[in-house]
C-alpha positions in Angstrom: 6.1 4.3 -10.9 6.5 7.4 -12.5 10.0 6.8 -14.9 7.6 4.1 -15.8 4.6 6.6 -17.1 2.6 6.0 -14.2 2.0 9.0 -12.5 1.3 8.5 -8.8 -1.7 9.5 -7.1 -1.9 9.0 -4.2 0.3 7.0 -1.4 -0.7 5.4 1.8 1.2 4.2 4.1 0.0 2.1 7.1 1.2 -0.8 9.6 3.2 1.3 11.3 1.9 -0.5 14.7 4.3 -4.0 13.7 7.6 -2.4 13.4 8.6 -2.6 17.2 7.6 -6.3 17.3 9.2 -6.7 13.6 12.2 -5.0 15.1 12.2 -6.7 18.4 11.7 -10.5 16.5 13.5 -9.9 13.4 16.4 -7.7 14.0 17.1 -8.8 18.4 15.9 -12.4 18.3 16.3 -13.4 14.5 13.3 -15.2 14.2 12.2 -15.4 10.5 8.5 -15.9 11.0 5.6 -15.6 13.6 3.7 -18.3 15.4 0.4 -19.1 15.6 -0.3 -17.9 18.7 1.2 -14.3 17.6 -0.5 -13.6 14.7 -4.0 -14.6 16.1 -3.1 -12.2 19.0 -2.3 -9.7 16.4 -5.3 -10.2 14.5 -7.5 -10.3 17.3 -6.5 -6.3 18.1 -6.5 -5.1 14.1 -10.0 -3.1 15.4 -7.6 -1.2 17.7 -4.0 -1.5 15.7 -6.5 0.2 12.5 -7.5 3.0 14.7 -4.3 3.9 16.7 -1.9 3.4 13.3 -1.8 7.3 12.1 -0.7 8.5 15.3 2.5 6.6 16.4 5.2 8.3 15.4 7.7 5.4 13.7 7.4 5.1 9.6 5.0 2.6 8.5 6.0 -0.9 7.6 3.4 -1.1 4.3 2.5 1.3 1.5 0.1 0.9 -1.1 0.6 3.2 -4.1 -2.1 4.1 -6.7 -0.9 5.3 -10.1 -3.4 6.8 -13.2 -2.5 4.9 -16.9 -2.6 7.6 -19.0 -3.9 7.0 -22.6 -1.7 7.5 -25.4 -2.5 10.4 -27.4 -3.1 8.7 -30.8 -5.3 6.3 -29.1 -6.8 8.9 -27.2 -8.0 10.5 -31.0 -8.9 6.8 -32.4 -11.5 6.4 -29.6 -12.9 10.2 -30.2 -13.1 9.1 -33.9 -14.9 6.2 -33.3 -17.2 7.5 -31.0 -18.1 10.3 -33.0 -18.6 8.1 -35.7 -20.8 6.1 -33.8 -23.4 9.5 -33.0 
């Protein structure tokens, strides 16, 4: 994000609580997808999975990564000139 002029701010990482059944499914039994059954299991325990997540001590599976567009200067100075134009 940041070679492309998006400075990061901040990361977070969660999901850390599906790697051993990702592992365990994916990688041991090479299943490409879960079943019904699974993923209603799964989401029947997010309340827990959500509170529990932090402290295993694996990484995390997801990430969600917030970056700040900064305004070009000479754009930056147009909006000023309008704006004080405009008072």
């Amino acid at each position: 994000m940041e070679r492309v002029g998006l400075p990061v701010e901040r990361v977070i990482m969660f999901n850390r609580i599906s790697r051993p059944a990702w592992y365990i499914r994916g990688k041991i039994l090479k299943k490409t997808a879960l079943g019904r059954r699974q993923m209603m299991l799964f989401d029947r325990f997010v309340w827990l999975w959500r509170r529990i997540d932090s402290l295993l001590p694996w990484p995390s599976t997801s990430l969600i990564a917030i970056g700040v567009k900064r305004r070009h200067p000479t754009l930056l100075r147009r909006t000023q000139n309008l704006t004080d134009g405009a008072l």
